[in-house]
CHARMM-style PDB file with segment names, atoms N, HN, CA, C and O in Angstrom:
ATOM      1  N   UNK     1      -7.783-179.739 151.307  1.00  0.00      PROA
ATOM      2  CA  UNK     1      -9.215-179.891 151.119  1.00  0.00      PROA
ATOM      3  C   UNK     1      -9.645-179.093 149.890  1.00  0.00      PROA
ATOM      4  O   UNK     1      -9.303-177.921 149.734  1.00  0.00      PROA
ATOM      5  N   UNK     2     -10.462-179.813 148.957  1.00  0.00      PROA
ATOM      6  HN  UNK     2     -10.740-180.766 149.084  1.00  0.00      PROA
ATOM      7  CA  UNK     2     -10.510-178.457 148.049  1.00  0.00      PROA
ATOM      8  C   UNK     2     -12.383-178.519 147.971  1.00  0.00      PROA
ATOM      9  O   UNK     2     -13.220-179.313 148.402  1.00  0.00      PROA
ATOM     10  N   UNK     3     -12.454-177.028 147.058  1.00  0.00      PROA
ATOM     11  HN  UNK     3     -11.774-176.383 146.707  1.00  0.00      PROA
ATOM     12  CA  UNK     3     -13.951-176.683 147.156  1.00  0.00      PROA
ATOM     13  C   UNK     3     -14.682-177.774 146.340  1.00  0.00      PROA
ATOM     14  O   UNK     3     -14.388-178.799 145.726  1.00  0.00      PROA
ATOM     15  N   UNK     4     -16.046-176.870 146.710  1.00  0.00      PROA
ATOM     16  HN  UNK     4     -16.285-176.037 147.209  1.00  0.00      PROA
ATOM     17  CA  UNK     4     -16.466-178.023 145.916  1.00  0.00      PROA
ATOM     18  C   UNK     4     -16.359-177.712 144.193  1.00  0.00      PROA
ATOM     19  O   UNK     4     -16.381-178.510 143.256  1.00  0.00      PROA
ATOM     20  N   UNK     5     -16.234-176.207 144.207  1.00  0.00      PROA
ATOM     21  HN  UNK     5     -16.217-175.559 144.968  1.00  0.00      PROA
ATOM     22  CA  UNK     5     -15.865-175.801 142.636  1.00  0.00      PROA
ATOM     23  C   UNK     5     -14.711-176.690 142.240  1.00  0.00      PROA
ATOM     24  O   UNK     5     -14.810-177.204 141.126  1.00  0.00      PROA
ATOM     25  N   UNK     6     -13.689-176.949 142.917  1.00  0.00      PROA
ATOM     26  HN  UNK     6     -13.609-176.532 143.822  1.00  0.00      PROA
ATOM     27  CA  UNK     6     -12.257-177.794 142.378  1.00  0.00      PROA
ATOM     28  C   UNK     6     -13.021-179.192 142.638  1.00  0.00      PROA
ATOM     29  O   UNK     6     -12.284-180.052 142.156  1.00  0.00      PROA
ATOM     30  N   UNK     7     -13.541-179.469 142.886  1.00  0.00      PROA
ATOM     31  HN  UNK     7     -14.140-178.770 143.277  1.00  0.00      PROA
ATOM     32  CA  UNK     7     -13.777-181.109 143.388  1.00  0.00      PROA
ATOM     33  C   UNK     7     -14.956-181.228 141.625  1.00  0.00      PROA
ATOM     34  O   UNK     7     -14.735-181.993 140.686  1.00  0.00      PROA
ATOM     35  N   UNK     8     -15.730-180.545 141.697  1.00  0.00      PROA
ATOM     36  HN  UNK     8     -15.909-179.924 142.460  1.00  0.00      PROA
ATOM     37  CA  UNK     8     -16.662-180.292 140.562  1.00  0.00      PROA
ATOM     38  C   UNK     8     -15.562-180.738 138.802  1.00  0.00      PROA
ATOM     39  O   UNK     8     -15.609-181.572 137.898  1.00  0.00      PROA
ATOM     40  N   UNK     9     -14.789-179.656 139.165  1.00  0.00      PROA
ATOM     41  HN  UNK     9     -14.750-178.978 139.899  1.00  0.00      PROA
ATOM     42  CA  UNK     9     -13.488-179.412 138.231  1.00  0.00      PROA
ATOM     43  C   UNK     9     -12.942-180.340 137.731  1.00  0.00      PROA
ATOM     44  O   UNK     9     -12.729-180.427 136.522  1.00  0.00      PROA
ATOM     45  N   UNK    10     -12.501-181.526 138.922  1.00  0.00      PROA
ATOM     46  HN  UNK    10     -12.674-181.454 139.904  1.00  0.00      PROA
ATOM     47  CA  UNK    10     -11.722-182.558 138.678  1.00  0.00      PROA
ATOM     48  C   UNK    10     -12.624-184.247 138.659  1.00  0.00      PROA
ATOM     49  O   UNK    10     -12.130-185.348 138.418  1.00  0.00      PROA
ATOM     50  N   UNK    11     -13.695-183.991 138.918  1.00  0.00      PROA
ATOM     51  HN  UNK    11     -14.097-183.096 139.114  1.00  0.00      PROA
ATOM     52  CA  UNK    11     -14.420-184.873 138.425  1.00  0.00      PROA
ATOM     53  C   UNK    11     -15.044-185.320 137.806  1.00  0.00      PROA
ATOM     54  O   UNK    11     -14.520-186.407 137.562  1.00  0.00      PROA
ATOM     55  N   UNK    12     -16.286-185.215 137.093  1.00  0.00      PROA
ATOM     56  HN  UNK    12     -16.711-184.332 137.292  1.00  0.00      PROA
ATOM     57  CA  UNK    12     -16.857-186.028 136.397  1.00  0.00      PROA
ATOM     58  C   UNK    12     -16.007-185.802 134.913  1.00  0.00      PROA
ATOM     59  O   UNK    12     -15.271-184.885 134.547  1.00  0.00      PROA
ATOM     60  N   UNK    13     -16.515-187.240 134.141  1.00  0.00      PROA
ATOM     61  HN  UNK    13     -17.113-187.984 134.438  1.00  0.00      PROA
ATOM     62  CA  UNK    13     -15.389-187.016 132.662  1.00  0.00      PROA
ATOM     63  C   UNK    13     -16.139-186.139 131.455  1.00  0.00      PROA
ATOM     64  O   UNK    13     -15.633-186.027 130.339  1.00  0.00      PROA
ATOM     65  N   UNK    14     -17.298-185.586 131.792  1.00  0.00      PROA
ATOM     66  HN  UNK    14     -17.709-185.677 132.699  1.00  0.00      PROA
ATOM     67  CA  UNK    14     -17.880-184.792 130.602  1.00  0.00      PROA
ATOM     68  C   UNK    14     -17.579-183.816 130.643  1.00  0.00      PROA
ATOM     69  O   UNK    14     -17.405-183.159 129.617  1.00  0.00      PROA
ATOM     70  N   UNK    15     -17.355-183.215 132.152  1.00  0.00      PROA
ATOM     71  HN  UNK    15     -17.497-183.749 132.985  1.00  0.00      PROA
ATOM     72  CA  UNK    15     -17.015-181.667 132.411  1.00  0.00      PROA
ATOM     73  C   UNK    15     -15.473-181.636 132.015  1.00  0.00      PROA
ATOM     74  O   UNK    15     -15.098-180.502 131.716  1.00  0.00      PROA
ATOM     75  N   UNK    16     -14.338-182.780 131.933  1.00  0.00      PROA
ATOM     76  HN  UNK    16     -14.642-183.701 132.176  1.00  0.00      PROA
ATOM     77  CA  UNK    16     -13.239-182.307 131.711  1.00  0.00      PROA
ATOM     78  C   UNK    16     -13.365-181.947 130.125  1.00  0.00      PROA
ATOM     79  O   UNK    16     -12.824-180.973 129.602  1.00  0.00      PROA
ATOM     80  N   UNK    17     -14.060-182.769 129.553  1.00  0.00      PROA
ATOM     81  HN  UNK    17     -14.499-183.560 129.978  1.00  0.00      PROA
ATOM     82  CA  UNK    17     -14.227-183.135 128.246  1.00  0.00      PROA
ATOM     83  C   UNK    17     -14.417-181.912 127.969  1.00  0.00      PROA
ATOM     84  O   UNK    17     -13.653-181.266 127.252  1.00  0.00      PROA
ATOM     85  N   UNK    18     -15.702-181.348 128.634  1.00  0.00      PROA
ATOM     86  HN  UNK    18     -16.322-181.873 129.217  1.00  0.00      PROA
ATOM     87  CA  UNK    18     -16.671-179.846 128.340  1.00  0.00      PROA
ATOM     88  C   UNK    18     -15.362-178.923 128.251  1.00  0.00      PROA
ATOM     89  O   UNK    18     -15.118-178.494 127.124  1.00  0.00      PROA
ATOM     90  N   UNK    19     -14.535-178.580 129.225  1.00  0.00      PROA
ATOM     91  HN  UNK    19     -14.733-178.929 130.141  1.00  0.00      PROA
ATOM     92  CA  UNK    19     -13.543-177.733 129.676  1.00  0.00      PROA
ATOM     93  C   UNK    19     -12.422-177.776 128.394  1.00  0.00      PROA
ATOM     94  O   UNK    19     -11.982-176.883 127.670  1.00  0.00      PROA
ATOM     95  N   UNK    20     -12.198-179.079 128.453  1.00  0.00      PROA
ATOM     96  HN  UNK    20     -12.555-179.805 129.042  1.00  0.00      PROA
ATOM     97  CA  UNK    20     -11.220-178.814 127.061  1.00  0.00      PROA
ATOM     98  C   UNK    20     -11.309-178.736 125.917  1.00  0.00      PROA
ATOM     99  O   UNK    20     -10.414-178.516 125.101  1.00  0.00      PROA
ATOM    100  N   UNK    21     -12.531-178.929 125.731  1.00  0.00      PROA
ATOM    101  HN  UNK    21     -13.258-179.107 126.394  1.00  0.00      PROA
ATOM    102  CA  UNK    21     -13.072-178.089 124.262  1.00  0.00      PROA
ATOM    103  C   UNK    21     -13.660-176.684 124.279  1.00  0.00      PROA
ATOM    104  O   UNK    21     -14.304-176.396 123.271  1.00  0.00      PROA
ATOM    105  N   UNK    22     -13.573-175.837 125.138  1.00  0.00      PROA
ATOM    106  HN  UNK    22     -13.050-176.070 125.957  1.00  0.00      PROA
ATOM    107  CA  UNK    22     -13.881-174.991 125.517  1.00  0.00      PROA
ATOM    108  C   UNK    22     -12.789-174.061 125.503  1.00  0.00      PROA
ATOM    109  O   UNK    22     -12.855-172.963 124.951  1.00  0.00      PROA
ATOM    110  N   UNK    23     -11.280-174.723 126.416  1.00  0.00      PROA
ATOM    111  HN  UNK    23     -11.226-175.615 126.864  1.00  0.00      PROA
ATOM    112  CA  UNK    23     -10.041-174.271 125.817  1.00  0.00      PROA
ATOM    113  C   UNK    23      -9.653-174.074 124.514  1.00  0.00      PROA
ATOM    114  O   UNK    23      -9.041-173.079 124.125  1.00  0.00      PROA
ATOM    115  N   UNK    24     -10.074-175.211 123.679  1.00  0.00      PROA
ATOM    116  HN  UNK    24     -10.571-176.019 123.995  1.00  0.00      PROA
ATOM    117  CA  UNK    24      -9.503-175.310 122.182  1.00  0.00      PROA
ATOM    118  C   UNK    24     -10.249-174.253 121.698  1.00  0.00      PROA
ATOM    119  O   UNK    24      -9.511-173.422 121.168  1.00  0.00      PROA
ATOM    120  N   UNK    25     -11.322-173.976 121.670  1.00  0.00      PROA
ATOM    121  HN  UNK    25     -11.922-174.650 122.101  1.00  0.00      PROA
ATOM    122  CA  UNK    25     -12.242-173.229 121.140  1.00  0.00      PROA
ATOM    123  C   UNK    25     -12.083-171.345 120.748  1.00  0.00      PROA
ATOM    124  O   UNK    25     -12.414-170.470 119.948  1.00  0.00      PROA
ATOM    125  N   UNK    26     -11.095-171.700 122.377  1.00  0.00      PROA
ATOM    126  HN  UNK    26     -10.826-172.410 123.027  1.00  0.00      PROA
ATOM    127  CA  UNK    26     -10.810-170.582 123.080  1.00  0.00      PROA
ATOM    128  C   UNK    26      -9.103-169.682 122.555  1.00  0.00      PROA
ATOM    129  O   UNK    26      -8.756-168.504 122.648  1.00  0.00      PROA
ATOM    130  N   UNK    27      -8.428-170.865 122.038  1.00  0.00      PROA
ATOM    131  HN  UNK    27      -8.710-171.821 121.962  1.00  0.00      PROA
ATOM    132  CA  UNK    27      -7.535-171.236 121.631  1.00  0.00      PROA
ATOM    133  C   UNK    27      -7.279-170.484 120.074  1.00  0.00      PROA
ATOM    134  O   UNK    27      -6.606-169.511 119.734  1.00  0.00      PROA
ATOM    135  N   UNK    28      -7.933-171.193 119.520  1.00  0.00      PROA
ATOM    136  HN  UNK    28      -8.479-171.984 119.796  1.00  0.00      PROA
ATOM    137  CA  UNK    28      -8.400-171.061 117.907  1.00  0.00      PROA
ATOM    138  C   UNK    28      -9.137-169.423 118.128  1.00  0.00      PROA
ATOM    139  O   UNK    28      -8.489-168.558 117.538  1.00  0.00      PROA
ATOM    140  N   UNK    29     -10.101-169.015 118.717  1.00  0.00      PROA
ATOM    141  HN  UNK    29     -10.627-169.717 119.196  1.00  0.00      PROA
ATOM    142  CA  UNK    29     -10.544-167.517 118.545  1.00  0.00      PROA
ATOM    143  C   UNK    29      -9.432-166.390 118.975  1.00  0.00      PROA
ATOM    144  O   UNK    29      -9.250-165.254 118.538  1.00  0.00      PROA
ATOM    145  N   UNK    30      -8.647-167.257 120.166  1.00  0.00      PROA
ATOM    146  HN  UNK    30      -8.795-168.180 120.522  1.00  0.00      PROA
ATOM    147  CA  UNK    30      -7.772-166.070 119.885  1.00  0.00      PROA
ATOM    148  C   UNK    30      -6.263-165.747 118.858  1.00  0.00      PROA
ATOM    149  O   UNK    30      -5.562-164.747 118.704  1.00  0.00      PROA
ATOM    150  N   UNK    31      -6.228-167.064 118.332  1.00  0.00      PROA
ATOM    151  HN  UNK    31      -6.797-167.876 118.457  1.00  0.00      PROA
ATOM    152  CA  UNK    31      -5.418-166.791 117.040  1.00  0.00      PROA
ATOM    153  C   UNK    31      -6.002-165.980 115.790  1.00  0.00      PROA
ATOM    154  O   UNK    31      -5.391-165.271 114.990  1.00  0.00      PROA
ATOM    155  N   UNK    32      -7.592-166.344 115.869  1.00  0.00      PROA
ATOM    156  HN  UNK    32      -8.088-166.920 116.519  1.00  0.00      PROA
ATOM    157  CA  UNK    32      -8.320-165.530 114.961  1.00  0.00      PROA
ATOM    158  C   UNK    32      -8.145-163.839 115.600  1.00  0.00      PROA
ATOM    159  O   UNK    32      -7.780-163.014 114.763  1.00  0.00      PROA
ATOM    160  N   UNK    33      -8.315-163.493 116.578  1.00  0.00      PROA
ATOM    161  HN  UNK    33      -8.611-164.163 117.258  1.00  0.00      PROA
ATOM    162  CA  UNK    33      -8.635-162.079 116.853  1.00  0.00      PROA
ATOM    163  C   UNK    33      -6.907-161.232 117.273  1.00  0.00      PROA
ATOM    164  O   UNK    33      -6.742-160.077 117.668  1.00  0.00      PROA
ATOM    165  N   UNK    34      -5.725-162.415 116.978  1.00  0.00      PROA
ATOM    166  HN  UNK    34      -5.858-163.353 116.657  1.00  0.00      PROA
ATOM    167  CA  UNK    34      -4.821-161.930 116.910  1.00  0.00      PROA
ATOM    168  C   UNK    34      -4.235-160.945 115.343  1.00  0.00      PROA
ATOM    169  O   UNK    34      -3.391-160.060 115.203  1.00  0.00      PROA
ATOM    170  N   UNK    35      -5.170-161.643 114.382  1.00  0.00      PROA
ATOM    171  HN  UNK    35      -5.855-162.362 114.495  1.00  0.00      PROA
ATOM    172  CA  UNK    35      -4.861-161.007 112.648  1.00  0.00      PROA
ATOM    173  C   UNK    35      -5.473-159.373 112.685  1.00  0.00      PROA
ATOM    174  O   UNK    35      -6.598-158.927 112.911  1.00  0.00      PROA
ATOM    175  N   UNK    36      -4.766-159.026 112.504  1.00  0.00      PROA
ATOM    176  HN  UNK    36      -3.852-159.388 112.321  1.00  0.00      PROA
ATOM    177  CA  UNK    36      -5.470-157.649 111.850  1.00  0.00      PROA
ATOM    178  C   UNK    36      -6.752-157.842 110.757  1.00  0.00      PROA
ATOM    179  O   UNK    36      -7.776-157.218 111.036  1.00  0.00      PROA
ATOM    180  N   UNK    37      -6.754-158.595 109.642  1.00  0.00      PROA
ATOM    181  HN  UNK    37      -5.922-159.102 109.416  1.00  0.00      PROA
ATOM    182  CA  UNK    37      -7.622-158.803 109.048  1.00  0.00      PROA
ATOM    183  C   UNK    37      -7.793-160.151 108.638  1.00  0.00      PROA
ATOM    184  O   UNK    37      -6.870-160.941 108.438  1.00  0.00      PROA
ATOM    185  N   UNK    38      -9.429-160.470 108.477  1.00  0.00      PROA
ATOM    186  HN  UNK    38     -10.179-159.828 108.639  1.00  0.00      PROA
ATOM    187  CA  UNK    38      -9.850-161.732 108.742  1.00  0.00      PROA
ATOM    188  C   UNK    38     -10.488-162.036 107.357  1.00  0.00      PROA
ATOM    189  O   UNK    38     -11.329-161.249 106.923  1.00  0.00      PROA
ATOM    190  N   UNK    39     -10.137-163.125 106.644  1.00  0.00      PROA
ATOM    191  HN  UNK    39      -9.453-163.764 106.996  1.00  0.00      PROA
ATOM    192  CA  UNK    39     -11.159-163.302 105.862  1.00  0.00      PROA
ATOM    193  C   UNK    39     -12.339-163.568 105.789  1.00  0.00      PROA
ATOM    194  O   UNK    39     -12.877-163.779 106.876  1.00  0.00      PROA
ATOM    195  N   UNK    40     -13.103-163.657 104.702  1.00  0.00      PROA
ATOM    196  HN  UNK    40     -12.666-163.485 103.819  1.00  0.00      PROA
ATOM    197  CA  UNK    40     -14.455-163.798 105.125  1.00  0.00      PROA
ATOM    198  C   UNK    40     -14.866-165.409 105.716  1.00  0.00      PROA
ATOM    199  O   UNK    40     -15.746-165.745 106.508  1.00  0.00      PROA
ATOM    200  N   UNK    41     -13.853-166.216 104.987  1.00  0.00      PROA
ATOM    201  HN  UNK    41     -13.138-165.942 104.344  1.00  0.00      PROA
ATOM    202  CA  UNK    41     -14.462-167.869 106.320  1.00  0.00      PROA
ATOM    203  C   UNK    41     -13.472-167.386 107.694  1.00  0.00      PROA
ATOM    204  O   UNK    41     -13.720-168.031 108.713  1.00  0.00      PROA
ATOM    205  N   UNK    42     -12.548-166.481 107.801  1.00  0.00      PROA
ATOM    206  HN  UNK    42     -12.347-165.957 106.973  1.00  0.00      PROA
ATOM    207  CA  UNK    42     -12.016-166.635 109.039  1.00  0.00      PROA
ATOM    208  C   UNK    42     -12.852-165.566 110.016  1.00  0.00      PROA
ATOM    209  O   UNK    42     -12.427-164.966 111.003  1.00  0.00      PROA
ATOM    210  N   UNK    43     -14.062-165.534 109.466  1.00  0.00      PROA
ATOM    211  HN  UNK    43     -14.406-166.022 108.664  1.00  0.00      PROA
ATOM    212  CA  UNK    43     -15.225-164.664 110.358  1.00  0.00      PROA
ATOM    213  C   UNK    43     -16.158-165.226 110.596  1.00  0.00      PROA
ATOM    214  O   UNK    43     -16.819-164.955 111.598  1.00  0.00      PROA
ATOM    215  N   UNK    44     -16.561-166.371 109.577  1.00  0.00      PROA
ATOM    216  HN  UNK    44     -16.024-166.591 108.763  1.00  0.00      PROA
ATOM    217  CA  UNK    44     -18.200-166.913 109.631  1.00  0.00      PROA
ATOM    218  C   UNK    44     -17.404-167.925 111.084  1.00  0.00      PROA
ATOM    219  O   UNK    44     -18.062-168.271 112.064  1.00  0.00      PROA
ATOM    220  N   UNK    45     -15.460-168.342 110.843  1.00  0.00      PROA
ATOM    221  HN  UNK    45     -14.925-168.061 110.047  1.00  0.00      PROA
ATOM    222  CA  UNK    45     -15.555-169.154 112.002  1.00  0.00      PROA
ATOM    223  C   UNK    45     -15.394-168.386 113.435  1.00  0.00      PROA
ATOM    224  O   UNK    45     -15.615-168.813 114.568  1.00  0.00      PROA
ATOM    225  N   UNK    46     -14.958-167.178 113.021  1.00  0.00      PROA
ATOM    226  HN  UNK    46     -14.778-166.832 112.101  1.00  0.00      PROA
ATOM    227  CA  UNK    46     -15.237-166.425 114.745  1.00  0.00      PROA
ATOM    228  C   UNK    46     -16.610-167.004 115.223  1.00  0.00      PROA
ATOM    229  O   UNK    46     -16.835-167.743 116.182  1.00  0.00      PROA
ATOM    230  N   UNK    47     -17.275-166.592 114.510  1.00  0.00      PROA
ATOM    231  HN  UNK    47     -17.093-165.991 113.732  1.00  0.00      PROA
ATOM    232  CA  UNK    47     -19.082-166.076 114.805  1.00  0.00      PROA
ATOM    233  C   UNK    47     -19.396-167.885 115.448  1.00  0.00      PROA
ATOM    234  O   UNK    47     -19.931-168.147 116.525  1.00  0.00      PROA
ATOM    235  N   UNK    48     -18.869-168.934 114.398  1.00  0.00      PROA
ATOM    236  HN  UNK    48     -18.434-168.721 113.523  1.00  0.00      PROA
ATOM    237  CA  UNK    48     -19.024-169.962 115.313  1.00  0.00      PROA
ATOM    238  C   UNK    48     -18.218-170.720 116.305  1.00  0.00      PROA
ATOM    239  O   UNK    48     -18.613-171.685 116.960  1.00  0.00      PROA
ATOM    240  N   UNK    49     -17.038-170.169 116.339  1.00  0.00      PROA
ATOM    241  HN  UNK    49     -16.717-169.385 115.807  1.00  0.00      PROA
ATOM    242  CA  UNK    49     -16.045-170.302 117.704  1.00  0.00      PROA
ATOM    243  C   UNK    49     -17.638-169.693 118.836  1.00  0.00      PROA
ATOM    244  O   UNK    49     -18.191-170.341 119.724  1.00  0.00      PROA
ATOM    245  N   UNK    50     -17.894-168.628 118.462  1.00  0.00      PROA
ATOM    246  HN  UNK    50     -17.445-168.101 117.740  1.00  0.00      PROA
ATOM    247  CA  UNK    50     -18.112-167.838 119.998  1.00  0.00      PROA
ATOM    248  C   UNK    50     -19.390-168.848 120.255  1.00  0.00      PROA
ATOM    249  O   UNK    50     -19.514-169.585 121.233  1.00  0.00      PROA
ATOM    250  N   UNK    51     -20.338-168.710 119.124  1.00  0.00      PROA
ATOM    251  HN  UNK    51     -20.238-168.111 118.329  1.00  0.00      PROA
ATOM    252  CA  UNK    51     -21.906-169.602 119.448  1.00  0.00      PROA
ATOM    253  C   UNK    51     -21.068-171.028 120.435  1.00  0.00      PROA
ATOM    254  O   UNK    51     -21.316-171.424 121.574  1.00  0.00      PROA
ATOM    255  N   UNK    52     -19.819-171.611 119.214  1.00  0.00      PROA
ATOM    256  HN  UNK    52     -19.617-171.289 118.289  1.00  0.00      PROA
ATOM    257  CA  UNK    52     -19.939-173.097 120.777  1.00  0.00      PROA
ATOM    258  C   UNK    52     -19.285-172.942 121.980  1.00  0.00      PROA
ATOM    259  O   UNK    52     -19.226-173.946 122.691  1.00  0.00      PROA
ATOM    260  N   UNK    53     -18.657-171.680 122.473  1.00  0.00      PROA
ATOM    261  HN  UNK    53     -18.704-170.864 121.895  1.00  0.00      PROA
ATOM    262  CA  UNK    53     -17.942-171.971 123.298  1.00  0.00      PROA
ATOM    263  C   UNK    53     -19.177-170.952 124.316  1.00  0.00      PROA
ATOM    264  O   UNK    53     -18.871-170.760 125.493  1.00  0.00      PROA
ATOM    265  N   UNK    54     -20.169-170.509 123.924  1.00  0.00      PROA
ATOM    266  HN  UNK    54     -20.418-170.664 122.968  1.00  0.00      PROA
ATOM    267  CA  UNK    54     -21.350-169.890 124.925  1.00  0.00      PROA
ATOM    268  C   UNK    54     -22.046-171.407 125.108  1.00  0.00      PROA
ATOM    269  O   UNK    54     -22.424-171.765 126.223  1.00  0.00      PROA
ATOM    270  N   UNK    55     -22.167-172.141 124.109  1.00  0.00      PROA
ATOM    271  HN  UNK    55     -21.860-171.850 123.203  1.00  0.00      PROA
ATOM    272  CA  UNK    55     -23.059-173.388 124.582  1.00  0.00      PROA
ATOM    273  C   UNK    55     -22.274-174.218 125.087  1.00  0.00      PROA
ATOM    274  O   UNK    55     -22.934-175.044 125.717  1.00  0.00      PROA
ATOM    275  N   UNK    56     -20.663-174.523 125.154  1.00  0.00      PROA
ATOM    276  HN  UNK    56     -20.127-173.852 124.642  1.00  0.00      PROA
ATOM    277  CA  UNK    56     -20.411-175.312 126.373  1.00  0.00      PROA
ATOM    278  C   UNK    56     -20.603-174.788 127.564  1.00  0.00      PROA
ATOM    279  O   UNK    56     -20.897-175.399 128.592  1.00  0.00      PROA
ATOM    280  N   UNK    57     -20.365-173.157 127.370  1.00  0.00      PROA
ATOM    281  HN  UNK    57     -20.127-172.661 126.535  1.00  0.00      PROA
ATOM    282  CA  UNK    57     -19.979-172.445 128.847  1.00  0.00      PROA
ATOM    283  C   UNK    57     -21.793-173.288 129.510  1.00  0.00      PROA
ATOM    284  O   UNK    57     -21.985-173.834 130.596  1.00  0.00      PROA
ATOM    285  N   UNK    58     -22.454-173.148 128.758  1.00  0.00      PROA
ATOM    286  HN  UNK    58     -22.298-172.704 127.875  1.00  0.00      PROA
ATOM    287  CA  UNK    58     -23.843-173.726 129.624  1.00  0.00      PROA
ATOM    288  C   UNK    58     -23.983-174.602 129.698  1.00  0.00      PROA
ATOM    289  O   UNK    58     -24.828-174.987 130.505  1.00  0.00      PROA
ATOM    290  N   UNK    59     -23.187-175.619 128.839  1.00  0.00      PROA
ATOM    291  HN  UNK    59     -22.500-175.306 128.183  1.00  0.00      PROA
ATOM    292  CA  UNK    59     -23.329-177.009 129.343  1.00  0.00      PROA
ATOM    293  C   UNK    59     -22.832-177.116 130.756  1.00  0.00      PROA
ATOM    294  O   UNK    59     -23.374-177.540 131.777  1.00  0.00      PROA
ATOM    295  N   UNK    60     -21.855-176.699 130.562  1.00  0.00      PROA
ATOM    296  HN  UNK    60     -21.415-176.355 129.732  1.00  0.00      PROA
ATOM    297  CA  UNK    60     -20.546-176.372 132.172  1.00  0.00      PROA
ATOM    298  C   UNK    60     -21.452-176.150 133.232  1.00  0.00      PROA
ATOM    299  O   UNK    60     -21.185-176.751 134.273  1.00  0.00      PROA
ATOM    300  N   UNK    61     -22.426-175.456 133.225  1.00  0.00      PROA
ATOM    301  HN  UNK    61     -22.643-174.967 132.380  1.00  0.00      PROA
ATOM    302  CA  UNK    61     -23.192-174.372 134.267  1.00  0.00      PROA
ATOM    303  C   UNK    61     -24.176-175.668 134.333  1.00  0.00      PROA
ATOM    304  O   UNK    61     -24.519-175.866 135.498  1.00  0.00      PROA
ATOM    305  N   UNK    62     -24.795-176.721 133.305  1.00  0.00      PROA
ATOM    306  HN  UNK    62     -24.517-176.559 132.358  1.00  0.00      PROA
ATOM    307  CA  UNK    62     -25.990-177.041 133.940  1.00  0.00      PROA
ATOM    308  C   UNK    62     -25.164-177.944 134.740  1.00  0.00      PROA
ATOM    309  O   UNK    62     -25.625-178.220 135.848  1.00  0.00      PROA
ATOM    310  N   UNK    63     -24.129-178.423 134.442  1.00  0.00      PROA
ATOM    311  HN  UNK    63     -23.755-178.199 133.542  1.00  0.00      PROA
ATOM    312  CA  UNK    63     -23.245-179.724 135.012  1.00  0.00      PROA
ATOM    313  C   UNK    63     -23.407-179.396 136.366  1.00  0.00      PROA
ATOM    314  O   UNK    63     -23.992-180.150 137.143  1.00  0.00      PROA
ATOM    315  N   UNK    64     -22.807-178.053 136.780  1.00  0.00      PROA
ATOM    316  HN  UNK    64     -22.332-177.441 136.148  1.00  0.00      PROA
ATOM    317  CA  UNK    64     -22.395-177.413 137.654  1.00  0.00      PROA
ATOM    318  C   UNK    64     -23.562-177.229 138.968  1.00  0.00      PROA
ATOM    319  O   UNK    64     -23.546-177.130 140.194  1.00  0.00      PROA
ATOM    320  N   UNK    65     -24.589-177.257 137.809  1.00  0.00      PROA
ATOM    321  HN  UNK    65     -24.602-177.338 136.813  1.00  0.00      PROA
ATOM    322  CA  UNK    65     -25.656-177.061 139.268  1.00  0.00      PROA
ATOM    323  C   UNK    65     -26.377-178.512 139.866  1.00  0.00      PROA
ATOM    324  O   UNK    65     -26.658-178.886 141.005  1.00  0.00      PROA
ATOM    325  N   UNK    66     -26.494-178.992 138.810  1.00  0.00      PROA
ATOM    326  HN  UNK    66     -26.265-178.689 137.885  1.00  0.00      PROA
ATOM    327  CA  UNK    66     -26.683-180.922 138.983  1.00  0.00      PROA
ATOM    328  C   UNK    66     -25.602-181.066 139.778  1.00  0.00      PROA
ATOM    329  O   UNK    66     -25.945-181.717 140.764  1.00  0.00      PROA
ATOM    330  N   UNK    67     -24.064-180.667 139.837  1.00  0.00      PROA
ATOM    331  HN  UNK    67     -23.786-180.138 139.036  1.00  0.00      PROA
ATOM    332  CA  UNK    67     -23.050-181.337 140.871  1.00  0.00      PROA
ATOM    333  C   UNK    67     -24.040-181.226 142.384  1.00  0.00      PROA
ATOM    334  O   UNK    67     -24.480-181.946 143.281  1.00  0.00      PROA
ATOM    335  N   UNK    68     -24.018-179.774 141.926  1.00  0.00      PROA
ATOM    336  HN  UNK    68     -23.660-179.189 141.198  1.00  0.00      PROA
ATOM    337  CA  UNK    68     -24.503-178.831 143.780  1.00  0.00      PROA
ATOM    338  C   UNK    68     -25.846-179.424 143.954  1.00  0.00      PROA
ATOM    339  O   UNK    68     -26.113-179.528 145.152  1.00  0.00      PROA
ATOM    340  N   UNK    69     -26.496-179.717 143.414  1.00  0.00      PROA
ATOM    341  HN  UNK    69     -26.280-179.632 142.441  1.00  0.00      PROA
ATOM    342  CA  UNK    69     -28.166-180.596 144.066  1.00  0.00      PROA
ATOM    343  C   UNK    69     -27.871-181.370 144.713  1.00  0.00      PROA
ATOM    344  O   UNK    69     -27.944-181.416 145.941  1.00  0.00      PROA
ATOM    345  N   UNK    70     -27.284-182.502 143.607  1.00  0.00      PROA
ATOM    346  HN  UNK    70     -27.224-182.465 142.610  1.00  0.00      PROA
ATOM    347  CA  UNK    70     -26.783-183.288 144.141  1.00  0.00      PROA
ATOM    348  C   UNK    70     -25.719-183.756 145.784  1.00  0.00      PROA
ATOM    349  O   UNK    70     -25.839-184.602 146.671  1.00  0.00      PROA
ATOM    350  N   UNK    71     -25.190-183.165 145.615  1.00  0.00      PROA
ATOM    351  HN  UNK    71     -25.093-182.478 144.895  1.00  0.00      PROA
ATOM    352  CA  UNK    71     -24.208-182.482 147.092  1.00  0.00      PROA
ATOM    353  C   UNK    71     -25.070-182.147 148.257  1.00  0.00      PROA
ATOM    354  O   UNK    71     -24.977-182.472 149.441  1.00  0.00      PROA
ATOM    355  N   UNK    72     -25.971-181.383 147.591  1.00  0.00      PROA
ATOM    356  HN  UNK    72     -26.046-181.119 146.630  1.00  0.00      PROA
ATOM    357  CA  UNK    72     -26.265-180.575 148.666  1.00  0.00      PROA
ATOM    358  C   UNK    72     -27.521-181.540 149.674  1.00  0.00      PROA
ATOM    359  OT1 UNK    72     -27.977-181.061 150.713  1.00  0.00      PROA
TER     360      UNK     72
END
């Protein structure tokens, strides 16, 4: 039986979508924060790694609560 967080997880196709660009995102910043030193575009892209991967994390969250209304 799984929760409804895993049921959430494995269903709809925007949230997988959301999730795996969220990985990549996640992916790419930490190859960036693996260098000792960053150039100056390999900073302006930290700064926008982090801005999109805070605005999927909320896309994720509104998904997340539309699942549970819905459900509930």
């Amino acid at each position: 039986m799984l929760t409804p967080r895993e049921q959430f997880l494995t269903g709809p196709d925007e949230l997988q979508r959301l999730v795996q660009e969220h990985s990549q995102y996640s992916q790419r910043l930490e190859s960036l924060t693996q260098k000792r030193y960053l150039t100056d575009d390999e900073k302006l892209e930290e700064v926008r790694l982090k801005k999109l991967k805070l605005r999927l994390k909320d896309q994720m969250q509104n998904l997340e609560q539309h699942f549970h209304r819905q459900s509930a």
